[in-house]
C-alpha positions, 0 to 999 in steps of 0.5 A: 898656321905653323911657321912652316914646321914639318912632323918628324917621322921614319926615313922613306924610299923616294918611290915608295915611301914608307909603304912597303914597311907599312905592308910588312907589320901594319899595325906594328910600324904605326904603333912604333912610330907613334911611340918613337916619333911623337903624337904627329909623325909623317908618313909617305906612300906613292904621291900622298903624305900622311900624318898619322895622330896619335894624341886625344886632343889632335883627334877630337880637334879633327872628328869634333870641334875642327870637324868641318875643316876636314873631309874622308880621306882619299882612300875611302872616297875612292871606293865610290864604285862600293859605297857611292854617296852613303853615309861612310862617304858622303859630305856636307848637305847630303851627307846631313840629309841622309843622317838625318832620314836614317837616324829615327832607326837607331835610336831608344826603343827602335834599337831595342825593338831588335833584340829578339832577332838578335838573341833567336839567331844566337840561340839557333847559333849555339844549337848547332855547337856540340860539347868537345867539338872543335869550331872556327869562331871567327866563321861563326860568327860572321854567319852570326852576324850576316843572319842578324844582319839579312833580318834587320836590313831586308827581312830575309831570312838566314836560309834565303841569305846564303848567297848574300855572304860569298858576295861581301866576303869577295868585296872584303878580300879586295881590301884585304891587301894594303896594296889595293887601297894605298897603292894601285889605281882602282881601276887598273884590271888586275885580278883583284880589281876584276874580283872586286868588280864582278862582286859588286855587281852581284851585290848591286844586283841582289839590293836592286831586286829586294827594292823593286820588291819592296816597292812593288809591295810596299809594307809597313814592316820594321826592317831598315829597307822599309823604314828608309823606303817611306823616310821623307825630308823637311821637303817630303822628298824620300830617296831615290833607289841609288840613294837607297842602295848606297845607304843599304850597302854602307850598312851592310858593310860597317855592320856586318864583320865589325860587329863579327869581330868584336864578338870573336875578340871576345870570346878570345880574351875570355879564352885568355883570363879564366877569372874574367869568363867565370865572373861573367858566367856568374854574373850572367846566370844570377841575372837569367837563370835559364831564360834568353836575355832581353833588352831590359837586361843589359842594364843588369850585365855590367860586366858582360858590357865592360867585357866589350868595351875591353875587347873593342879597346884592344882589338878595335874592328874599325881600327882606323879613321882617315881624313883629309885636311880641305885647308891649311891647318896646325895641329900641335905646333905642326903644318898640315897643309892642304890635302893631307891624309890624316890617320887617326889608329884606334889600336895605336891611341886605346893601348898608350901607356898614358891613357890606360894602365897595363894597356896590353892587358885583358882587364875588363874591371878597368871600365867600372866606377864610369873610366870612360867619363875620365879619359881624355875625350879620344882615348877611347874612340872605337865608333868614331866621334863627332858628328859621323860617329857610328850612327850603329853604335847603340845597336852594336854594343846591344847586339855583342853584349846579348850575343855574349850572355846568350851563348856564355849561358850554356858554353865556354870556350877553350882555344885551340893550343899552337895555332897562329893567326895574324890581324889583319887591317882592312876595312875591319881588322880580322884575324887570319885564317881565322880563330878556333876554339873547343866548345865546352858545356857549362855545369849549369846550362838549361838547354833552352831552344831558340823555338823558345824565344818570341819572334817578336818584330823584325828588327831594321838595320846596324852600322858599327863603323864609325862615319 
C-alpha cells in the first residue's frame, strides 16, 4: 500500500464533514471537487470517509479487474429492509448464484421477445396526448414505464397496476433527501422513515399475493416471475419466496424510473437542438414509414441510439456507484484503508473535458464511427461495469430507443418556456417537480393505433441500474 498518503479534498466541519455542502448542490460540490482536487479526493460525512474517483482507470480497477477487493458500500447495503439479498445487494456465492438464474432472461431473443409491449404501451401512450396540450413528460413517462414494467415482471396489466405506482413513488421519496441515506440511522422513527415502512409493507405484500398466485397456478408464461419461478441451480434448487421477492423488488426498482428518466432526458435535449430532433425525425420515418417499430429495426435507427447514449451521458439516472474497500488498498499513489466508502459519479466522469469534447454539450454525432470503442474504459459507464454491470442494460437501451422512435413518429415536443426544475440525486437522478412540454403533431404522422399492433408474448422483466 501507499506509504500512508492521504487524497486531498475541501476543508469539513468536525461533526458533519462536508456533508451539509454536499445536501446543498450534490452534484454541483462532487463536480467541483473533482475538478479542483484531482482524480481521488476525500470527503467526509458523520463517522465515514469517502473517496470519491473520478479517473477511468480508478474505476475499472474498482467495477473490473480489482473487483473482488471491494463490496456495495454501506449505504446500499443498508437498505436490506427494501432490497434484502437481490442482485443490487448481494455478494459472493449467493450473489453468483442469483445472476446466474436471472441472466437467460436478459439475454438475445429473450430481450427482443419484449418489444411488443414495449411499442403497444407506447402507443397507448401517445394515443392520449393531443396536439397543442400541455404535458408533464416526466410523469408520463414513469406510467410508461411502470405499465411496461407491471407486463414484463407479473403480466399484469396497466389498469390492474394502478396500485403498484403510489407504493414505489413512497419508497422513492424516502431517498429523495440525502439526508435519509448519508446521515440519519434507518431505523430511527421519523416521518420519513415510517412512510418508508408503512411502503414497504404495501410492496411486500402486493409481491407476496402475485407469488402465491403463480404458485398456486403455475404457467409457462414468459413474464420474469414465471420464468425465476421454474429457474433452477446446478443442484436443481429454485428460490425460495424471500428469494423470489427480493430478486423481483430489486427489478422493479432499478428498472422502472431509471428507464423513465432517460426517456424524459431525451425528450429534453431533443427540446433543446432543433437539428438533432429533425434528424431523428427524418431517420425515423425513412426507416418505418407508417408502421410501429420492432426489434428488427434498432439496427436500422442508429442515431435514435446515439440520441440515448447522449442523454445517459449527460444525464445518467443511475448517476453513482458506491462501494467499500474489504482491505487496505492503493489507488493512484493514495491509501484507501480498509472500509472506505468509494464513490464512483457517472455525472462527474461522462462530462470531463478530457474524455469528451463540449462535454456540456447535447451532440449525439459524437457517438458515431464506434466513440465508445476509444474511450478509456470507464469514460463511459452509465450501467455500471464488471461482473455486476446491469444485468438489464440490453433491455433498457431497447425499450428507450423503441419508445423514442415510437412517439417521435407522430409528435415532438416543445418545452414549456420559464420553467424550473431541479436534478435530484436519489436512488435515480430525477428532475423536480417535473418536465412539461407542448405536444405538437408532425406533418407526416399516420395515426396508427396501439390496437394495431400484435400482442405478441408477454415480455419478462428489466433491471437498468447497474449492480
Amino acid at each position: 500500500m501507499a506509504d500512508g498518503r492521504i487524497p486531498p479534498g475541501p476543508r469539513n466541519t468536525l461533526l458533519v464533514g462536508n456533508l451539509l455542502r454536499y445536501m446543498r448542490d450534490p452534484l454541483g460540490f462532487l463536480t467541483r471537487c473533482a475538478r479542483e482536487y484531482g482524480d481521488v479526493v476525500r470527503l467526509r460525512a458523520p463517522c465515514r470517509t469517502f473517496y470519491l474517483l473520478s479517473h477511468p482507470d480508478h474505476i475499472e480497477h474498482v467495477l473490473r479487474s480489482g473487483h473482488r477487493g471491494f463490496i456495495k458500500w454501506k449505504p446500499l447495503r443498508d437498505t436490506g429492509r427494501l432490497f434484502g439479498s437481490g442482485l443490487l445487494t448481494s455478494e459472493g456465492d449467493f450473489w453468483r448464484r442469483q445472476r446466474r438464474l436471472a441472466t437467460p432472461a436478459f439475454q438475445g431473443k429473450q430481450v427482443q421477445s419484449y418489444a411488443d409491449v414495449m411499442v403497444g404501451q407506447t402507443l397507448r401512450l401517445i394515443e392520449s396526448w393531443r396536439a397543442g396540450e400541455t404535458r408533464t413528460v416526466s410523469d408520463d413517462m414513469v406510467r410508461l414505464t411502470l405499465a411496461i414494467l407491471t407486463k414484463t415482471l407479473f403480466d399484469v396489466d396497466p389498469d390492474e397496476s394502478d396500485a403498484m405506482g403510489p407504493v414505489l413513488a413512497g419508497v422513492l421519496d424516502y431517498f429523495g433527501n440525502p439526508a435519509n441515506s448519508l446521515l440519519l440511522p434507518r431505523w430511527l422513527p421519523t416521518p420519513s422513515a415510517l412512510r418508508f415502512r408503512r411502503a414497504v409493507r404495501s410492496l411486500d405484500e402486493m409481491i407476496a399475493r402475485m407469488i402465491e398466485e403463480r404458485r398456486a397456478h403455475p404457467t409457462a408464461g414468459q413474464e420474469l416471475l414465471s420464468q425465476l419461478l421454474h429457474a433452477e441451480d446446478e443442484d436443481g434448487q429454485r428460490m425460495t419466496d424471500r428469494q423470489l421477492r427480493d430478486e423481483l423488488v430489486t427489478l422493479a426498482f432499478a428498472g422502472h424510473k431509471t428507464t423513465a428518466a432517460a426517456l424524459t432526458y431525451c425528450f429534453y435535449l431533443l427540446t433543446q437542438s432543433p437539428e438533432a430532433d429533425a434528424r431523428l425525425a427524418a431517420e425515423v420515418r425513412d426507416v418505418l414509414g407508417d408502421r410501429p417499430p420492432t426489434a428488427a429495426d434498432v439496427p436500422n435507427l442508429p442515431f435514435a441510439e446515439c440520441v440515448v447514449k447522449e442523454a445517459l451521458r449527460l444525464y445518467p439516472p443511475s448517476w453513482g456507484i458506491g462501494r467499500e474497500a474489504l482491505g487496505d488498498e492503493e489507488i493512484g499513489g493514495y491509501a484507501v484503508p480498509r472500509g472506505t466508502q468509494l464513490v464512483l459519479v457517472q455525472w462527474v466522469v461522462q462530462r470531463d473535458p478530457r474524455w469528451f469534447d463540449q462535454p456540456d454539450a447535447f451532440r449525439p454525432q459524437r457517438w458515431q464511427n464506434d466513440l465508445e470503442s476509444r474511450l478509456p474504459r470507464c469514460a463511459y459507464f452509465p450501467f455500471g461495469d464488471g461482473p455486476r454491470v446491469c444485468i438489464g442494460a440490453r433491455f433498457a437501451m431497447l425499450e428507450t430507443v423503441l419508445a423514442l422512435a415510437t412517439a417521435v413518429r407522430r409528435y415532438r415536443l416543445e418545452l414549456v418556456p420559464g420553467q424550473k426544475f431541479r436534478l435530484v440525486p436519489s436512488i435515480t437522478l430525477w428532475p423536480r417537480p417535473g418536465i412539461r412540454m407542448v405536444v405538437c403533431e408532425r406533418g407526416r404522422a399516420s395515426g396508427l393505433r396501439a390496437s394495431e399492433v400484435a400482442p405478441g408474448k408477454h415480455g419478462r422483466g428489466k433491471a437498468s441500474a447497474g449492480e
